[in-house]
N, C-alpha and C positions, 0 to 999 in steps of 0.2 A: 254224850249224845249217842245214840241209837245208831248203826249202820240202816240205812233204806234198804230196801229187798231191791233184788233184782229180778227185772222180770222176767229174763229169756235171754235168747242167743239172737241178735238181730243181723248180723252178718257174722262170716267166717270165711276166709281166703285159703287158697291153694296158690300156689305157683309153678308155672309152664314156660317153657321156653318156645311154644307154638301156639301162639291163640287161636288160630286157622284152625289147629287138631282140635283146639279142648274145645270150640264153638261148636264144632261138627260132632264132638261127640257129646258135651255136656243139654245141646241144643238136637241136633240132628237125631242122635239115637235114644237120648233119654225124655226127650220133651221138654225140657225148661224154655220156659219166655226168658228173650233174653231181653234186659232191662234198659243198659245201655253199653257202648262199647266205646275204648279209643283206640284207634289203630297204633301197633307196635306198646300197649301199655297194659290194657286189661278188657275185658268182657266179663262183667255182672250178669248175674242170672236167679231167678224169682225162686226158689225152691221151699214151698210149701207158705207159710207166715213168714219166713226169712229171707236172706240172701246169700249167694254161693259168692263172693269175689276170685275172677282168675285172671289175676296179677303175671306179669311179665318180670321178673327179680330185678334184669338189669336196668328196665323203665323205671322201678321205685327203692329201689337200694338207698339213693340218693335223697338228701335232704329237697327242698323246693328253695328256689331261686326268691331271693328277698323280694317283699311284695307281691309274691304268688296272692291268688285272688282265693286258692284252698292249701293254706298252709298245712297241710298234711305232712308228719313228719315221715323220713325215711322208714322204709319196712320191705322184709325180703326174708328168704330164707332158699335153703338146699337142700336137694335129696328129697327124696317124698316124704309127701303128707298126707295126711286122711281126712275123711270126710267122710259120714253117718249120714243115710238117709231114712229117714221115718217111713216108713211103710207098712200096710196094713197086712195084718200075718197072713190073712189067707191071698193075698196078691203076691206073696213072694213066688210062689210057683210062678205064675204068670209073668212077672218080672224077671226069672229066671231063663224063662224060655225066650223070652225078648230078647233077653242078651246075646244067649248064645244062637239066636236067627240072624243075628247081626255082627257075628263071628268074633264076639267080646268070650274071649274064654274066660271061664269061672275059677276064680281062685281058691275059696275055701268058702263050703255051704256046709252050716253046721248048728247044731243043738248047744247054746250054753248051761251050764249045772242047774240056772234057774227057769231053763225050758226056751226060754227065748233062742230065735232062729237069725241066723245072720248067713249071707250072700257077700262074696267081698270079688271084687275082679280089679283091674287096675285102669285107671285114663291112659291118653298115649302119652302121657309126659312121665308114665310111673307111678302116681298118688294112688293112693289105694281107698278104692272110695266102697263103703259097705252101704248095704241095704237091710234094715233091720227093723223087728215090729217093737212098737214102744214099751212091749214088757221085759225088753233087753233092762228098761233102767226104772221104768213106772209100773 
């Protein structure tokens, strides 16, 4: 039997040990809608056709309690992570300048072998989140 295609990436999490930071910044400086939130656990947020998930480690480390009504299994992780955002090549300037009016210093802004341009700075929890136009990979 055939493997199905996959169609895309429909979410992808980060984890923070401050929701309060990464709302403010994931929402406040960057602009995402945020989708939904639970205090002390995680804040979702709309980013482009996807989802950004930002999980709180010690809220979901844990399995769920027999009977949970979303049995979702435990998940977590440590140390930073990353996250790619699609952005359109001639907006990265623009994007750039955003940042750093909003005193997000620039980590590495740079040309890959195949021409493609990337922006990278960090969230306040460390994750290293890049800004990239889609001929990084298309």
């Amino acid at each position: 039997m055939p493997v199905p295609p996959v169609l895309g990436t429909l979410e992808s999490a980060l984890y923070v040990d401050d929701l309060g930071a990464a709302e403010s910044f994931y929402a406040g400086t960057l602009g995402l809608q945020v989708v939904t939130r639970q205090e002390g656990r995680h804040v979702f947020f709309r980013a482009g056709d996807s989802l950004l998930l930002v999980f709180n480690p010690e809220a979901t480390a844990h399995p769920p309690r027999p009977g949970s009504p979303l049995p979702v299994p435990g998940h977590g992780a440590s140390g930073p992570g990353h996250y790619c955002f699609k952005v359109a090549a001639e907006a990265l300037d623009t994007w750039r300048a955003h940042l750093e009016a909003a005193g997000i210093a620039i980590e590495a802004d740079f040309r890959w072998p195949n021409g493609a341009r990337s922006v990278y700075v960090r969230d306040p929890a460390g994750n290293s989140v890049e800004f990239a136009e889609p001929a990084l990979w298309f």
